[in-house]
C-alpha positions in Angstrom: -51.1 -2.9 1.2 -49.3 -1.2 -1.5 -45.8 -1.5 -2.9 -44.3 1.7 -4.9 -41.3 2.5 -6.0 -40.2 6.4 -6.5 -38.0 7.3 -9.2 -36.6 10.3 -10.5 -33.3 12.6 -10.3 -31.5 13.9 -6.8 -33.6 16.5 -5.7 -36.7 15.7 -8.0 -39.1 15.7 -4.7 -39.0 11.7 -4.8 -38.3 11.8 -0.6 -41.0 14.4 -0.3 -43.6 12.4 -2.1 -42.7 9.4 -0.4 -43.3 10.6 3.1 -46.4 12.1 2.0 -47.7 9.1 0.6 -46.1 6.6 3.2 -48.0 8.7 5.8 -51.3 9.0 4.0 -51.0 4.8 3.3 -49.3 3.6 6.6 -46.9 2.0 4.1 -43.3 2.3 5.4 -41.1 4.7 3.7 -37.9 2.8 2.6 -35.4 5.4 1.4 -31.9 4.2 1.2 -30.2 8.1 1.2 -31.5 8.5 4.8 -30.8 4.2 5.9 -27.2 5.7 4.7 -27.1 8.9 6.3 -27.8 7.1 9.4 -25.4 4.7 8.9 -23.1 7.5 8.2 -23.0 8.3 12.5 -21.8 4.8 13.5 -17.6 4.4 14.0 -17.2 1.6 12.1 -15.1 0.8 8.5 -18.6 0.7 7.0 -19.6 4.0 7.8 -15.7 5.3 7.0 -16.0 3.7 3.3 -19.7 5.0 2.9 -19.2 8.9 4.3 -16.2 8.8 1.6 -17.9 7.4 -1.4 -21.2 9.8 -0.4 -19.4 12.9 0.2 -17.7 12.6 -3.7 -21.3 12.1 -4.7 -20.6 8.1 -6.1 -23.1 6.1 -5.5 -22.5 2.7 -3.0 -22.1 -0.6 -4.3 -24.9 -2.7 -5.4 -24.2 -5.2 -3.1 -24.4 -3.0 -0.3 -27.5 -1.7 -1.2 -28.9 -5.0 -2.1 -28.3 -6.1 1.4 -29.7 -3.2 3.3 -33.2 -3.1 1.1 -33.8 -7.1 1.7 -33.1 -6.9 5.3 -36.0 -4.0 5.6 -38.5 -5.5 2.9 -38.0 -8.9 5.3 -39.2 -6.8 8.1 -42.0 -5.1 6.5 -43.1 -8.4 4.9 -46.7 -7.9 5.1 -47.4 -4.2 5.2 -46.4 -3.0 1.9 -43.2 -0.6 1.0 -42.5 2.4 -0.8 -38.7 2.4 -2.3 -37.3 5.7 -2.5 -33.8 5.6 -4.1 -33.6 2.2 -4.6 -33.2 0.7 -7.6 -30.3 2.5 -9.6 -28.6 0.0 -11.5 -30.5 -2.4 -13.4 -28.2 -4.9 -11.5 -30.3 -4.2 -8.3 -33.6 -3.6 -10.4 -33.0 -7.6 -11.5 -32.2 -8.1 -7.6 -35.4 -6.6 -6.5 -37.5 -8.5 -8.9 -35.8 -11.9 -8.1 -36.4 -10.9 -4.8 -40.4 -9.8 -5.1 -40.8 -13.1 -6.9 -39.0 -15.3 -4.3 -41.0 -13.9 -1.9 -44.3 -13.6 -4.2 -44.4 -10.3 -4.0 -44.9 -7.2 -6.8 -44.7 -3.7 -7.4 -48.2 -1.8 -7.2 -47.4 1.8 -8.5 -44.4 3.2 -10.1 -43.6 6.7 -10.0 -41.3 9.0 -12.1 -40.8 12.3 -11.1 -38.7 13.7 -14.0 -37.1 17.5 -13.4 -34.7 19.3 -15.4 -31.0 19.4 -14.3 -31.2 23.5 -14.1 -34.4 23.4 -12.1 -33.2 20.8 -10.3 -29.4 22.2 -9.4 -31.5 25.6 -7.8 -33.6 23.3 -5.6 -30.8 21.1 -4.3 -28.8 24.1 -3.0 -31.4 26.1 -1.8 -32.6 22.4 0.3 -28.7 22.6 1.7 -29.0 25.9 2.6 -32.3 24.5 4.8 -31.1 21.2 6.0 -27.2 21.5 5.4 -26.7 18.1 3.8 -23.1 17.4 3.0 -24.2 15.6 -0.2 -25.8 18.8 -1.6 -22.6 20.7 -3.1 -22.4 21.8 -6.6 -19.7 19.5 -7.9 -21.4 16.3 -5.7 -24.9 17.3 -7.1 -23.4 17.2 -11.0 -21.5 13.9 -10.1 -25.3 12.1 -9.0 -27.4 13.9 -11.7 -24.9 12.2 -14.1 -25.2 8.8 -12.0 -28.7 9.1 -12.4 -28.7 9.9 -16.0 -25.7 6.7 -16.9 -27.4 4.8 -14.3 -30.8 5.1 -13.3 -32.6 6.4 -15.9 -32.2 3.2 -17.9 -33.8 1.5 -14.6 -36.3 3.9 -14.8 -37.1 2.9 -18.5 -36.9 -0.7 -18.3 -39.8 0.1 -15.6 -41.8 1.3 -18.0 -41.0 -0.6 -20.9 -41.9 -3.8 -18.8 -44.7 -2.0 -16.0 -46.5 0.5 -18.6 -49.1 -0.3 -17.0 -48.5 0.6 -13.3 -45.8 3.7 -14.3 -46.9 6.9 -14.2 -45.0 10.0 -15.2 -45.1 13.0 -12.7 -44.1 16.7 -13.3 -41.8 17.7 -10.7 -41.7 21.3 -11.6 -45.3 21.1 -9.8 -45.4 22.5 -6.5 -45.3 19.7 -3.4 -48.8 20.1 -3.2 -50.1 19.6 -7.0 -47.4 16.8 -7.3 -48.8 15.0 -4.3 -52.7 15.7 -5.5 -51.7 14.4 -9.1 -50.2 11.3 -6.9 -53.6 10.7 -4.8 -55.4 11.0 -8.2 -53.4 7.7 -9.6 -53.8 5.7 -6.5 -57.4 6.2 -6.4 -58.2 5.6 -9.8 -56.8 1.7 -9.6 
């Protein structure tokens, strides 16, 4: 089975391609945005502390997030992962290696989808306008492009500085389609 992690800006097509690929694989699709949307609908002070932090576009705490992906990579164990969202700070990229290495475990494929923040600000709000997602507002989407940039952009460097390798930078200007075909490409070469 394979293990990938997805990285790239809000809105870069990094849930997309994970689907995609999770279905073509039969890897399970581990993205934190919809583990927390869905946490989001329960009545509990979790979910009242999460909706508030999400709706200002802030990202949730590390240990919050560290605690959600370990419970669902215990589960899927044996038959591989694809992390979409997940890491963002390069305290939980040191989590999630401790953790693959506890467990003897690695990362296969790394992907970075990199987008620029103009191209990138259209697609969000014309997605909101599809799937009305609170998080997709002007001000919120600044707020997590400049999380991403402070944040996890360095994660996604340290990636490659230490996975050359197994990282592979992807266009996401590309249509769904290309972006998915360059994708296939890379995992069938290796």
């Amino acid at each position: 089975m394979f293990n990938i992690i997805f990285f790239g800006p809000p809105g870069a097509g990094k849930g997309t391609q994970a689907k995609i690929i999770s279905n073509l694989l039969n890897v399970p699709h581990l993205s934190t945005g919809d583990i927390l949307r869905k946490k989001l609908l329960d009545k509990d002070d979790l979910a009242s502390e999460l909706r508030s932090i999400m709706s200002s576009g802030n990202l949730v705490s590390d240990e919050i997030l560290n605690s959600i992906v370990s419970a669902r990579l215990k589960i899927e164990a044996n038959g591989g992962f694809i992390l979409d969202g997940y890491p963002r700070t390069l305290d939980q990229a040191k989590y999630l290696d401790n953790y693959l290495s506890e467990n003897s475990n690695s990362i296969d494929y790394i992907f970075n989808i990199n987008l620029d923040f103009k191209f990138l600000k259209n697609r969000i709000l014309k997605r909101s306008s599809e799937e009305s997602r609170e998080d997709d507002k002007i001000d919120v989407i600044e707020t997590r492009y400049n999380e991403y940039i402070n944040s996890t952009k360095k994660v996604s460097k340290l990636y490659k500085d230490n996975y050359s390798r197994i990282f592979y930078e992807i266009d996401g200007s590309s249509k769904i389609e290309e972006i998915t075909q360059k994708i296939k490409q890379i995992l069938k070469k290796t």
